[in-house]
KOLVEX-198067 format. One line per field, with one value per atom (N, C-alpha, C, CB): atom name; residue in one letter; residue number from 0; y, x, z. Coordinates in nm, 2 decimals, padded with zeros to 4 digits, m for minus. Glycine has a CB too. Layout:
BEGIN
a <- CA ...
r <- a ...
k <- NUM ...
c2 <- Y ...
c1 <- X ...
c3 <- Z ...
This chain:
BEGIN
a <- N CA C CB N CA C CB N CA C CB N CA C CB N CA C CB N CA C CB N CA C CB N CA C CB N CA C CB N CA C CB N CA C CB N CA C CB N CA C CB N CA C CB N CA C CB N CA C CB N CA C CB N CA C CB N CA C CB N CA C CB N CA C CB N CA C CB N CA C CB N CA C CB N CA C CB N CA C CB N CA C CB N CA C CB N CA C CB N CA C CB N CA C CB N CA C CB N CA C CB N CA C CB N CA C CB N CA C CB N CA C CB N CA C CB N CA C CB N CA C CB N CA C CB N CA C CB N CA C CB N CA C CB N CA C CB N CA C CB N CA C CB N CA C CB N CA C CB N CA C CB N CA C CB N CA C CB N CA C CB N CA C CB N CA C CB N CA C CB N CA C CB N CA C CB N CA C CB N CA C CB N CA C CB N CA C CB N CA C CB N CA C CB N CA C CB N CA C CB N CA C CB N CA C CB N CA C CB N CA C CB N CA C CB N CA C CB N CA C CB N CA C CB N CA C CB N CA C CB N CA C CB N CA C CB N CA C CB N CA C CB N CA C CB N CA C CB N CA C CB N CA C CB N CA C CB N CA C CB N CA C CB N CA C CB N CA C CB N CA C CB N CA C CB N CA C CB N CA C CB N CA C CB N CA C CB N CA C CB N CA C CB N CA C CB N CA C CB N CA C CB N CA C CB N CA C CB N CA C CB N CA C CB N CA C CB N CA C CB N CA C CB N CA C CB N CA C CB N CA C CB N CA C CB N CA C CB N CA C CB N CA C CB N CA C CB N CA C CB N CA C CB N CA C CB N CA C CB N CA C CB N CA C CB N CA C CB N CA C CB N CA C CB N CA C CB N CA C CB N CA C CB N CA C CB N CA C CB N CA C CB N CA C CB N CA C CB N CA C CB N CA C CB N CA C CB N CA C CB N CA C CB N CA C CB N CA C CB N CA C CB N CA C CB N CA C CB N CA C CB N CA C CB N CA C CB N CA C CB N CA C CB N CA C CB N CA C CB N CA C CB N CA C CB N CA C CB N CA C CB N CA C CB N CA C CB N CA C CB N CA C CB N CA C CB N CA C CB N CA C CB N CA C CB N CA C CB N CA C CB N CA C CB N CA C CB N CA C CB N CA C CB N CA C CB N CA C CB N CA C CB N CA C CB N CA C CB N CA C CB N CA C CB N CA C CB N CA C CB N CA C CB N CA C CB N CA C CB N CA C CB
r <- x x x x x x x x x x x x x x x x x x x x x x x x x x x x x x x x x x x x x x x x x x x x x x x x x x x x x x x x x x x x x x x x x x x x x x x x x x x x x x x x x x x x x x x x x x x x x x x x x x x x x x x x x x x x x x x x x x x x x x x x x x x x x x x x x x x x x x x x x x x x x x x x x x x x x x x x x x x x x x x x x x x x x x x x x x x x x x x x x x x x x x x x x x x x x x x x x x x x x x x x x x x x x x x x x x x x x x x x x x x x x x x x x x x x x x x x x x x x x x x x x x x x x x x x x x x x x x x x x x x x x x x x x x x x x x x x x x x x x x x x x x x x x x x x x x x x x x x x x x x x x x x x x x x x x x x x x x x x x x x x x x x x x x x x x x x x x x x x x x x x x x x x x x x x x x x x x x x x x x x x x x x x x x x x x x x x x x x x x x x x x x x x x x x x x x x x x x x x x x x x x x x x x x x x x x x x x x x x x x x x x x x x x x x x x x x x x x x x x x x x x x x x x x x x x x x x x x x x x x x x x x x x x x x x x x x x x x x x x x x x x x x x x x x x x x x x x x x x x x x x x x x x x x x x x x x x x x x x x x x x x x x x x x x x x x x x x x x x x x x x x x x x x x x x x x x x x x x x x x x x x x x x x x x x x x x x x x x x x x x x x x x x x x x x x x x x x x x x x x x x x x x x x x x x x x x x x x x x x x x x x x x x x x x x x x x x x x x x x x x x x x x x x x x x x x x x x x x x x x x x x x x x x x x x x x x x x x x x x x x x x x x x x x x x x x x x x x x x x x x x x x x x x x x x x x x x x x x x x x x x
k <- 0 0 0 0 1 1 1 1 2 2 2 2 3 3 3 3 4 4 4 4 5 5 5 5 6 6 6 6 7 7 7 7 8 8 8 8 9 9 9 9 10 10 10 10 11 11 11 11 12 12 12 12 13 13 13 13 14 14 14 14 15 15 15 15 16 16 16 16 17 17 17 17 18 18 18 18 19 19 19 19 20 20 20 20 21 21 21 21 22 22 22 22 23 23 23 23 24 24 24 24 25 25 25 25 26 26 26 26 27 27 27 27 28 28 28 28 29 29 29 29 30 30 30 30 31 31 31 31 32 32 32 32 33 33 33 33 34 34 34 34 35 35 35 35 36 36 36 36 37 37 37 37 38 38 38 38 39 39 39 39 40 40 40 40 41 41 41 41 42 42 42 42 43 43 43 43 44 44 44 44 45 45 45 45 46 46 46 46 47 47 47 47 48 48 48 48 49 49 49 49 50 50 50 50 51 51 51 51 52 52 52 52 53 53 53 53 54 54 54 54 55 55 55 55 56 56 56 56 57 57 57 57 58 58 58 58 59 59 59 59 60 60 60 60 61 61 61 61 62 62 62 62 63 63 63 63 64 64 64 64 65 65 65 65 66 66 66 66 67 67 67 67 68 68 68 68 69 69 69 69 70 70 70 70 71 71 71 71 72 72 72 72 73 73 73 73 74 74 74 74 75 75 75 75 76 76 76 76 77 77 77 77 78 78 78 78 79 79 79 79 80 80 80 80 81 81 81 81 82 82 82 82 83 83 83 83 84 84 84 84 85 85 85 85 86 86 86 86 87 87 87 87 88 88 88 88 89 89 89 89 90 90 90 90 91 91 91 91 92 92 92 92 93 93 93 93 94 94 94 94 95 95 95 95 96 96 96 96 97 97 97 97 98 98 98 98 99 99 99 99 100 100 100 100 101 101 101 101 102 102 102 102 103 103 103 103 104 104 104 104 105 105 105 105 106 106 106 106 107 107 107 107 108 108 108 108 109 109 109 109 110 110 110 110 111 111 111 111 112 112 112 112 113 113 113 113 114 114 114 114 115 115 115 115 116 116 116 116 117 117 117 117 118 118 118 118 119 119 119 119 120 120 120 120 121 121 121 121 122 122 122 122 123 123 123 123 124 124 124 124 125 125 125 125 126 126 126 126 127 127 127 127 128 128 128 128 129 129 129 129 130 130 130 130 131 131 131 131 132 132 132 132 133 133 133 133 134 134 134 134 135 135 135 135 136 136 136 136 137 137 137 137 138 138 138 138 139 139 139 139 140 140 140 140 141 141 141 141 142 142 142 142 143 143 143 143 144 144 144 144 145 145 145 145 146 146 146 146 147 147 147 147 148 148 148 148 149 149 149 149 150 150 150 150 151 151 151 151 152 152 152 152 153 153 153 153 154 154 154 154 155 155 155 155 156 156 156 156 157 157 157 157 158 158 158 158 159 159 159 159 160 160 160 160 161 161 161 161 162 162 162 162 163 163 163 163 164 164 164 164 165 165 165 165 166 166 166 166 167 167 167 167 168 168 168 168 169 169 169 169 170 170 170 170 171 171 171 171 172 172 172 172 173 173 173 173 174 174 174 174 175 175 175 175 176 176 176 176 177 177 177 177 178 178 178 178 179 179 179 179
c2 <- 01.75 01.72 01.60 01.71 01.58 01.48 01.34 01.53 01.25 01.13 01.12 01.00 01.13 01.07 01.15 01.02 01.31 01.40 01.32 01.54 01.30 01.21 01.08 01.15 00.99 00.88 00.92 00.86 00.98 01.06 01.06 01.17 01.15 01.24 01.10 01.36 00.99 00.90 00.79 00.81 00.77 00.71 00.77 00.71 00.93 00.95 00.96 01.06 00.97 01.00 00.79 01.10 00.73 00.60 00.53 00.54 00.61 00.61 00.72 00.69 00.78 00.86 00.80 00.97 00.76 00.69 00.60 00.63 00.47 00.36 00.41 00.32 00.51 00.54 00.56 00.70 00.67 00.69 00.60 00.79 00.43 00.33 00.24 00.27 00.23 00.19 00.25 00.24 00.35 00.46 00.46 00.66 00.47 00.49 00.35 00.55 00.24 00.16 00.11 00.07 00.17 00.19 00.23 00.39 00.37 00.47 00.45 00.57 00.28 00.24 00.14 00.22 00.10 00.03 00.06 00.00 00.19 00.25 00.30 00.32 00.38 00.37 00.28 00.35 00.18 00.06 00.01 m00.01 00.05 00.00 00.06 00.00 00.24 00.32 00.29 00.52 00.27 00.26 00.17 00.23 00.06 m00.04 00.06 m00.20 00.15 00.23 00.25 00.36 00.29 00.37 00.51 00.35 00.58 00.73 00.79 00.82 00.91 01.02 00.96 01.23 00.90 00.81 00.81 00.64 00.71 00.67 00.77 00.59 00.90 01.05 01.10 01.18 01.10 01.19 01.10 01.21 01.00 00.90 00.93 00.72 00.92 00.92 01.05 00.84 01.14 01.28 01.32 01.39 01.27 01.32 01.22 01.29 01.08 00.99 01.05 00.80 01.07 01.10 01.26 01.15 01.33 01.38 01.39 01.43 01.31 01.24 01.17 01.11 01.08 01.03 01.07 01.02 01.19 01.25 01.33 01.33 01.38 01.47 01.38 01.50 01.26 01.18 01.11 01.11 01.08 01.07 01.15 01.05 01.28 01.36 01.46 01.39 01.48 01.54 01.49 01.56 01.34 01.26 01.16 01.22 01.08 00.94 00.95 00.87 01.04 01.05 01.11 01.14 01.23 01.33 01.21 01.45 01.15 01.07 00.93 01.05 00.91 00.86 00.82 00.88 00.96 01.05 01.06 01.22 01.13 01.17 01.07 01.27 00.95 00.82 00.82 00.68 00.80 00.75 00.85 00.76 00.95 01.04 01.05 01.21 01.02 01.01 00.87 01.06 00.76 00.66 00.65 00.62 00.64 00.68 00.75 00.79 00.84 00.94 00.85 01.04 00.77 00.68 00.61 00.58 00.51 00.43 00.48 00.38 00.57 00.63 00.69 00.75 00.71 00.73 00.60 00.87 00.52 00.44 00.35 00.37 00.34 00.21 00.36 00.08 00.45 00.46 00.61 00.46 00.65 00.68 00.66 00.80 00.54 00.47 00.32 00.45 00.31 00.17 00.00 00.17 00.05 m00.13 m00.14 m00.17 m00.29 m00.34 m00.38 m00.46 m00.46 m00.46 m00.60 m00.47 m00.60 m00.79 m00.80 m00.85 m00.89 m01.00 m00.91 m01.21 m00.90 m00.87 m00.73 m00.78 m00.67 m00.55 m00.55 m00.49 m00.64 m00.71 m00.72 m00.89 m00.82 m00.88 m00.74 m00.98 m00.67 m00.53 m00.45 m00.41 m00.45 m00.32 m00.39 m00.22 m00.49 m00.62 m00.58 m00.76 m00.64 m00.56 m00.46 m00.51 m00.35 m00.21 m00.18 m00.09 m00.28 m00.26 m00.26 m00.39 m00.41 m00.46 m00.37 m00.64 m00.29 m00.18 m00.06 m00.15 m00.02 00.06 00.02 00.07 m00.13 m00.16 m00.19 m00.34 m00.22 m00.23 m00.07 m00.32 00.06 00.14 00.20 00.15 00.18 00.23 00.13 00.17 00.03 m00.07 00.01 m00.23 00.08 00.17 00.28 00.22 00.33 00.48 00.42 00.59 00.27 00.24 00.22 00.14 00.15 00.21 00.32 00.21 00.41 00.54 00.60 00.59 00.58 00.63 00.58 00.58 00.41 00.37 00.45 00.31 00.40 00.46 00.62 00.44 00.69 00.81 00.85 00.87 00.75 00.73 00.68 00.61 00.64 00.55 00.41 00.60 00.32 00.21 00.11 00.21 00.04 m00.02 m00.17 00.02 m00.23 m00.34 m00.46 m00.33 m00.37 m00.49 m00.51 m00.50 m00.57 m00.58 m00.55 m00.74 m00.52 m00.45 m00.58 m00.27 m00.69 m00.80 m00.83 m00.90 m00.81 m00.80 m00.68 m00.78 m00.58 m00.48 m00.50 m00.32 m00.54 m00.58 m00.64 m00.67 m00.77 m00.88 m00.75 m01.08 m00.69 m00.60 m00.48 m00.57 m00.48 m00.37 m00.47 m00.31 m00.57 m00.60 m00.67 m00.67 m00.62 m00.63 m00.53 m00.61 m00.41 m00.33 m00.34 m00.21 m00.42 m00.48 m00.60 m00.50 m00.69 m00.80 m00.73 m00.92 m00.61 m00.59 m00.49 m00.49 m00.42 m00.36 m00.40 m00.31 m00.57 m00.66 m00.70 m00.79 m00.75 m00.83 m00.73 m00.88 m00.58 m00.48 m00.47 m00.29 m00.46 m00.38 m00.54 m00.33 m00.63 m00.75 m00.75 m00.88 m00.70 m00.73 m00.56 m00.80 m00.51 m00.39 m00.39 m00.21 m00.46 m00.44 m00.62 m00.41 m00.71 m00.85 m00.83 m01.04 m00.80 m00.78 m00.95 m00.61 m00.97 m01.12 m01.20 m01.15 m01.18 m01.23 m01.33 m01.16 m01.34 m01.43 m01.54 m01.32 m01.66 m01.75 m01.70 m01.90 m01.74 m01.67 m01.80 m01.59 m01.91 m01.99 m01.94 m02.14 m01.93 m01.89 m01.80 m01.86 m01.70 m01.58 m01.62 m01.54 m01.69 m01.70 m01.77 m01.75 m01.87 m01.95 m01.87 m02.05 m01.76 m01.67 m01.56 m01.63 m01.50 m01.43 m01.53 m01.40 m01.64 m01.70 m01.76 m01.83 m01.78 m01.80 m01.63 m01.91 m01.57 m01.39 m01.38 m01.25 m01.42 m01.39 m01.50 m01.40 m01.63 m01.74 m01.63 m01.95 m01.58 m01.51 m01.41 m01.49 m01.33 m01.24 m01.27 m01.16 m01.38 m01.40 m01.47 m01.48 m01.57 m01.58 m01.52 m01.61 m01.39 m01.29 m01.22 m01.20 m01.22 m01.16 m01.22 m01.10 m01.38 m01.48 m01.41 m01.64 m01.43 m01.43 m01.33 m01.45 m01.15 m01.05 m01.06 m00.98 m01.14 m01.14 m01.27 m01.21 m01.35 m01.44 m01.32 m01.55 m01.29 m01.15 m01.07 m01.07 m01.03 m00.88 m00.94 m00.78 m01.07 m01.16 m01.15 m01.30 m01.15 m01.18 m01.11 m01.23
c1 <- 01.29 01.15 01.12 01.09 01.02 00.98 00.96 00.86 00.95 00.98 00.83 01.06 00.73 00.63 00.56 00.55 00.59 00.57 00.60 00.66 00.73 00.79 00.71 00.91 00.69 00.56 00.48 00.46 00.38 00.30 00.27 00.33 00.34 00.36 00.35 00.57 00.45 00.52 00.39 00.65 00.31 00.21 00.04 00.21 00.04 m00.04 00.02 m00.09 00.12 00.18 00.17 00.39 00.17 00.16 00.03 00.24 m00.08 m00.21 m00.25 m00.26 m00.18 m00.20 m00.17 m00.13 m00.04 00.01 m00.08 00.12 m00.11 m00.19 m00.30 m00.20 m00.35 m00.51 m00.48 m00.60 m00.38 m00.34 m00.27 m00.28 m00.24 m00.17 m00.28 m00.05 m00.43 m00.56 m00.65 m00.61 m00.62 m00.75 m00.69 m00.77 m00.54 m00.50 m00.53 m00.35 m00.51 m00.53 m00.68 m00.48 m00.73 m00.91 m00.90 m00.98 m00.89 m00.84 m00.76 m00.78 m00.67 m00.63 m00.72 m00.56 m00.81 m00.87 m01.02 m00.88 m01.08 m01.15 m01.11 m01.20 m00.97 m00.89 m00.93 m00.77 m00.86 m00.89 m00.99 m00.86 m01.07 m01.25 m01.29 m01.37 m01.25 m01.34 m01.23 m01.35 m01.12 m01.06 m01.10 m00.94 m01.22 m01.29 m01.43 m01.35 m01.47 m01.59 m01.59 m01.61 m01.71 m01.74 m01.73 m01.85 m01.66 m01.64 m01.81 m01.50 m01.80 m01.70 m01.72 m01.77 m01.76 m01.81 m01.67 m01.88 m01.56 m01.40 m01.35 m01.31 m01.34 m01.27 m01.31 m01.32 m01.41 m01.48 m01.44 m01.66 m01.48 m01.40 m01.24 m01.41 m01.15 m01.05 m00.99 m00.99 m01.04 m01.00 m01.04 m01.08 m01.16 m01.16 m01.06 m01.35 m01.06 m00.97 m00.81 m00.97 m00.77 m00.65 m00.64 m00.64 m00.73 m00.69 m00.69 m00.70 m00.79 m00.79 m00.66 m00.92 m00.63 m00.51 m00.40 m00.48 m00.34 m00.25 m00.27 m00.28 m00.34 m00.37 m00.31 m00.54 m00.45 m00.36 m00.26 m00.40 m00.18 m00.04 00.07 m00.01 00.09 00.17 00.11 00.24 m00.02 m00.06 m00.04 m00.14 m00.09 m00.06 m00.01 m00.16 m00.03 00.04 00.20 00.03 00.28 00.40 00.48 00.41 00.42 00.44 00.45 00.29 00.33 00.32 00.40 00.21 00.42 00.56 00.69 00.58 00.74 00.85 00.84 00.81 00.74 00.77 00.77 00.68 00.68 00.66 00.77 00.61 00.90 01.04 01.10 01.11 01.09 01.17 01.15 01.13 01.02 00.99 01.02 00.86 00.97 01.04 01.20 01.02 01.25 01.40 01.47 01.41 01.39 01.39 01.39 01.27 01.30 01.23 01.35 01.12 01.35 01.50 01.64 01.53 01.63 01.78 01.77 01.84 01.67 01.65 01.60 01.53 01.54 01.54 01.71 01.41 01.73 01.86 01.95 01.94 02.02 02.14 02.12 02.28 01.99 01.99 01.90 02.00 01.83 01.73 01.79 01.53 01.89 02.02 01.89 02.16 01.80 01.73 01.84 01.54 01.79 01.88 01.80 01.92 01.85 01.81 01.74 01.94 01.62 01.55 01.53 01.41 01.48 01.45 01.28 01.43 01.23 01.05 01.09 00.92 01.19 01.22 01.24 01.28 01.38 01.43 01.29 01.52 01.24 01.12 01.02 01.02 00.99 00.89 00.99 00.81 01.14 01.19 01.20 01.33 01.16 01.16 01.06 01.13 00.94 00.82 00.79 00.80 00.83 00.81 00.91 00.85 01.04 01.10 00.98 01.21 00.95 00.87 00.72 00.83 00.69 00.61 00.64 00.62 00.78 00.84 00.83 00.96 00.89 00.95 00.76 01.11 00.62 00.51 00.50 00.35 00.48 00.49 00.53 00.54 00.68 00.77 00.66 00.98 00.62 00.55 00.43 00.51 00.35 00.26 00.29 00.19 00.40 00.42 00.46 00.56 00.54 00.55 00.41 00.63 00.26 00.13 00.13 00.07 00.14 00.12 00.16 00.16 00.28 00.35 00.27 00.51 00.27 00.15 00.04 00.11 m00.05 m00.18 m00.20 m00.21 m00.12 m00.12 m00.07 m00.08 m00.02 00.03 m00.06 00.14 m00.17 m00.27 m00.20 m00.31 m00.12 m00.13 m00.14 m00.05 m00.23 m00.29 m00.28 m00.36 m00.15 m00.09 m00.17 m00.01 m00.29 m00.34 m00.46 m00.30 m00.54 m00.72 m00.72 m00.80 m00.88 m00.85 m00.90 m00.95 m00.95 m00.90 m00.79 m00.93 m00.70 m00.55 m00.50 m00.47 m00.57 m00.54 m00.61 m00.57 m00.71 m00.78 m00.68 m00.87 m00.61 m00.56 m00.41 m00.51 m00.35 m00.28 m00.29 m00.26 m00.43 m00.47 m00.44 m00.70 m00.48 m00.46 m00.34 m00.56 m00.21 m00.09 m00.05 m00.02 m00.12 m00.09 m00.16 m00.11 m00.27 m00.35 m00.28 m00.49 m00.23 m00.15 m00.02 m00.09 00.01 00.17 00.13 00.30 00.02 m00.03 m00.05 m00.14 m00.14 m00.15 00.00 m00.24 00.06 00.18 00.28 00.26 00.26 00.35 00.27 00.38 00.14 00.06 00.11 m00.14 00.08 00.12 00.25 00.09 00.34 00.47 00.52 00.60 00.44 00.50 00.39 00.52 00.27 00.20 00.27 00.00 00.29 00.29 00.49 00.19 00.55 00.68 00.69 00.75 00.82 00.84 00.74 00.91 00.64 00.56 00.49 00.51 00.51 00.44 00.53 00.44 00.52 00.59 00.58 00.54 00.72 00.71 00.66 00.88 00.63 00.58 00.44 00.63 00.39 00.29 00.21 00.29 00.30 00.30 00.23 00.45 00.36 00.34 00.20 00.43 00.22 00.06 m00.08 00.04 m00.07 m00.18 m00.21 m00.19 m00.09 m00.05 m00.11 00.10 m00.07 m00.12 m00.28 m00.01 m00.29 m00.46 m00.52 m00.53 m00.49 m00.55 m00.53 m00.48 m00.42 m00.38 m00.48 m00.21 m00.54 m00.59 m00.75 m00.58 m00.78 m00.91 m00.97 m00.93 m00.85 m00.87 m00.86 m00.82 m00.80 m00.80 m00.93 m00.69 m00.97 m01.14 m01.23 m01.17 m01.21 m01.32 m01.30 m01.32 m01.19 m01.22 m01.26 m01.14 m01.26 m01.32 m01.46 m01.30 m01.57 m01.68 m01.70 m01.72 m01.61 m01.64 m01.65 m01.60 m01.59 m01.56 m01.72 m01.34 m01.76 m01.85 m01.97 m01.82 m02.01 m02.10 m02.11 m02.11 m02.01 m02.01 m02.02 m01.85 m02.04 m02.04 m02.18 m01.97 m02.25 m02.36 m02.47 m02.38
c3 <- 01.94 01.94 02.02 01.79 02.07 02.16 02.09 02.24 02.14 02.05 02.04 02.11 02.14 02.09 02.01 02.19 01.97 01.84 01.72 01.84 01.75 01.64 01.58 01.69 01.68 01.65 01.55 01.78 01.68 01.61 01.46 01.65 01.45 01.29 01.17 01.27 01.27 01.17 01.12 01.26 01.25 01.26 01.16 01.42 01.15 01.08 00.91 01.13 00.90 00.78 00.72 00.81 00.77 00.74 00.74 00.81 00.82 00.80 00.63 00.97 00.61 00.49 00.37 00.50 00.39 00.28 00.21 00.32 00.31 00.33 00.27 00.45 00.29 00.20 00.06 00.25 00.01 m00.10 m00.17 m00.10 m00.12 m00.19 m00.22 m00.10 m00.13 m00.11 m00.23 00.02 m00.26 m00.34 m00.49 m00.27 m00.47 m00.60 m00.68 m00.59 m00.62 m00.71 m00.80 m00.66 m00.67 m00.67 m00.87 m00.52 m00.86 m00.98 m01.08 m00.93 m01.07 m01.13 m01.24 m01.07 m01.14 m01.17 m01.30 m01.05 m01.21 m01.29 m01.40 m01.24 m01.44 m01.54 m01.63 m01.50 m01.63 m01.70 m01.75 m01.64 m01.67 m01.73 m01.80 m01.65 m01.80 m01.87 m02.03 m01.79 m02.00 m02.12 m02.21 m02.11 m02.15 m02.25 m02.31 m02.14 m02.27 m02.29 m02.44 m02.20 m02.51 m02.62 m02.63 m02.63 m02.70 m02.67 m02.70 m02.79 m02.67 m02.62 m02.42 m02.68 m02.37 m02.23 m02.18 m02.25 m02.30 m02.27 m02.26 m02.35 m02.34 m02.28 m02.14 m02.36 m02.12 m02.04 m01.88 m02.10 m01.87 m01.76 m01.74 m01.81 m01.87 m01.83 m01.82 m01.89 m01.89 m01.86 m01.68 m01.97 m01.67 m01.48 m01.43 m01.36 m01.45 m01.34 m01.37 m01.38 m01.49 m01.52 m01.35 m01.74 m01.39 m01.24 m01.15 m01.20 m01.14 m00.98 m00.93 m00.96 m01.03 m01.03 m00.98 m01.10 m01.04 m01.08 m00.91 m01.24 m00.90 m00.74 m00.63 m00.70 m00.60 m00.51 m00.51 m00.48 m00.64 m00.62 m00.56 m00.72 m00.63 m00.60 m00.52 m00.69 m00.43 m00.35 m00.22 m00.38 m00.20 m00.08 m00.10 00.00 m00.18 m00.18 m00.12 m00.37 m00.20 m00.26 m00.13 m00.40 m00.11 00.02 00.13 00.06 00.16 00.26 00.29 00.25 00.18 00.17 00.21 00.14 00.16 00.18 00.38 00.07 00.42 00.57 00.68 00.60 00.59 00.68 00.70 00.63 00.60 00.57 00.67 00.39 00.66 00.70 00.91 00.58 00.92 01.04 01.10 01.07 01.05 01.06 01.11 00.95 01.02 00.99 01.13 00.86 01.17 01.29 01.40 01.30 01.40 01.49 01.54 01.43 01.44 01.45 01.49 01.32 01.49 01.53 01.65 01.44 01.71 01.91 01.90 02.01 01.87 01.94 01.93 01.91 01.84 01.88 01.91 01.71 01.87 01.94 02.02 01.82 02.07 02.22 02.31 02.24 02.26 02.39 02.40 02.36 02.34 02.34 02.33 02.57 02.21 02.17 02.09 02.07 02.05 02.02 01.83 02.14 01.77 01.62 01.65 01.49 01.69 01.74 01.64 01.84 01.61 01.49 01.44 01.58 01.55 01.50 01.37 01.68 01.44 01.38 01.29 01.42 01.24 01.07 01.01 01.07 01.07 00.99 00.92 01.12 01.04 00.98 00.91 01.11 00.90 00.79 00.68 00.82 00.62 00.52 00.46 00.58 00.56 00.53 00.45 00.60 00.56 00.48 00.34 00.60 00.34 00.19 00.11 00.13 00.13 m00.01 m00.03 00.00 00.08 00.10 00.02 00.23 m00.01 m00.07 m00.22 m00.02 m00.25 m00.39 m00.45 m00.39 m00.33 m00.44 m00.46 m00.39 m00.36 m00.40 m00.53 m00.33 m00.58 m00.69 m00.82 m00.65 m00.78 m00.89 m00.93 m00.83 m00.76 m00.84 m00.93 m00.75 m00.92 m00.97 m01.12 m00.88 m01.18 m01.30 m01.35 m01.32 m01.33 m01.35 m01.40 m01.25 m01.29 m01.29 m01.40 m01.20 m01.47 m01.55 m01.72 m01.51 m01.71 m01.76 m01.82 m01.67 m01.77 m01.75 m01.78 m01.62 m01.77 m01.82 m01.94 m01.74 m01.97 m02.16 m02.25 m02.19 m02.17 m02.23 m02.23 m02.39 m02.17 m02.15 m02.03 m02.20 m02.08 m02.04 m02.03 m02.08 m01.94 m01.93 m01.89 m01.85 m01.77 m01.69 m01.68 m01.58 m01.65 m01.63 m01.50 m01.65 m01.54 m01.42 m01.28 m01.42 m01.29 m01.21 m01.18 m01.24 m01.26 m01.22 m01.11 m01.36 m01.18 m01.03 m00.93 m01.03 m00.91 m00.82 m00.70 m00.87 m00.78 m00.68 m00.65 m00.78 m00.74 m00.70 m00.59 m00.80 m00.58 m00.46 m00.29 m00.48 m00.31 m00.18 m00.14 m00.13 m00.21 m00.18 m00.07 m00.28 m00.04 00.07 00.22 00.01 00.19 00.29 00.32 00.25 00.25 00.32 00.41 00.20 00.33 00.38 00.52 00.24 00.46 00.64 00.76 00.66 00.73 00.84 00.88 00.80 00.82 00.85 00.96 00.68 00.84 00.98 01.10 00.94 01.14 01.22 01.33 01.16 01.30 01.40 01.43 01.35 01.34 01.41 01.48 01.28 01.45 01.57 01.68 01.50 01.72 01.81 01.90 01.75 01.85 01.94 01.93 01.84 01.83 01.82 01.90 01.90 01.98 02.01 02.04 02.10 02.11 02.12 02.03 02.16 01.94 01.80 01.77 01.64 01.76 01.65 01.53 01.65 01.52 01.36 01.29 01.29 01.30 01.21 01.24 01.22 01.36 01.35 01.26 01.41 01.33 01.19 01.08 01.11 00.98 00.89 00.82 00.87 00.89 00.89 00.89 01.04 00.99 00.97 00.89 01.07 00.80 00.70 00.59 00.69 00.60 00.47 00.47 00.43 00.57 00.56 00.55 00.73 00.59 00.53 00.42 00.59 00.31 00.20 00.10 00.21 00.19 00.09 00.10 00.17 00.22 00.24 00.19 00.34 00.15 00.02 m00.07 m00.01 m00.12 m00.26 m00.30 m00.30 m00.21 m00.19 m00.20 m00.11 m00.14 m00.16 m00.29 m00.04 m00.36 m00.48 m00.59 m00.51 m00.56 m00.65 m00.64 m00.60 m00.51 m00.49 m00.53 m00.40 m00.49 m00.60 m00.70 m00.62 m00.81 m00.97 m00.98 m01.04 m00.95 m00.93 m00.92 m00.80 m00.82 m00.82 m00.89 m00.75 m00.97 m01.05 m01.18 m01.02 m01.23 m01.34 m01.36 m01.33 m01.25 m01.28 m01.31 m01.22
């Protein structure tokens, strides 16, 4: 298959994922809220989210996943041993990345497992700040595979962390607004 099929595929399957790692926590969240409700309101919320749930997990979340990995994976093996790159540093840095992309992943699916027991570990401001763990880790990959050497990596870092101070700001001002 042609490599840039390959891309491709790898590039929408990580656009997919990304929504279903975005929405589900969404759903995690609403979870949680309705679990504070007055019945029969608290059934009726969690009996629809419980499916909603359940769908985008193991309909796309999970799938999408899996093929990112699997096309990915693809990726890397024409590129280093038959287009002869080499393992640079930008590269370490984004399959780092994408671990801890993997290991919040697996953190969603213990939730998941959660929440469908009826337990209910966290607030849902707590998921909140937990949703934009995939938006920090999306920025951080999308810059190091578009500037790759080009970046100081202290730089980097410096700018990762003022995005990471800017969302956490904004979810102050959300919880400040939604208080009121």
């Amino acid at each position: 298959m042609n490599f840039f099929y390959i891309k491709a595929l790898h590039i929408i399957f990580v656009v997919t994922w990304f929504s279903g790692l975005f929405y589900i926590v969404r759903l995690f969240i609403y979870n949680a809220e309705a679990a504070e409700k007055p019945e029969p309101e608290k059934s009726i919320l969690q009996n629809q989210l419980s499916i909603m749930i359940k769908r985008l997990w193991f309909g796309i979340t999970w799938p999408s996943a899996v093929l990112t990995f699997i096309f990915g994976g693809w990726i890397l093996s024409v590129w280093i041993f038959q287009m002869g790159y080499s393992w640079d540093s930008w590269l370490l840095l984004k399959l780092t990345f994408v671990l801890i992309l993997f290991l919040y992943h697996f953190s969603l699916h213990v939730i998941y497992k959660q929440q469908s027991k009826g337990i209910f570990k966290y607030t849902s401001q707590q998921l909140r700040i937990w949703n934009e763990v995939a938006t920090i880790l999306l920025v951080a990959i999308v810059f190091l595979v578009v500037v790759k050497n080009n970046i100081s990596f202290v730089w980097g870092l410096v700018g990762l962390f003022l995005f990471i101070l800017l969302l956490m700001g904004a979810i102050k001002i959300y919880k400040a607004v939604r208080n009121k």
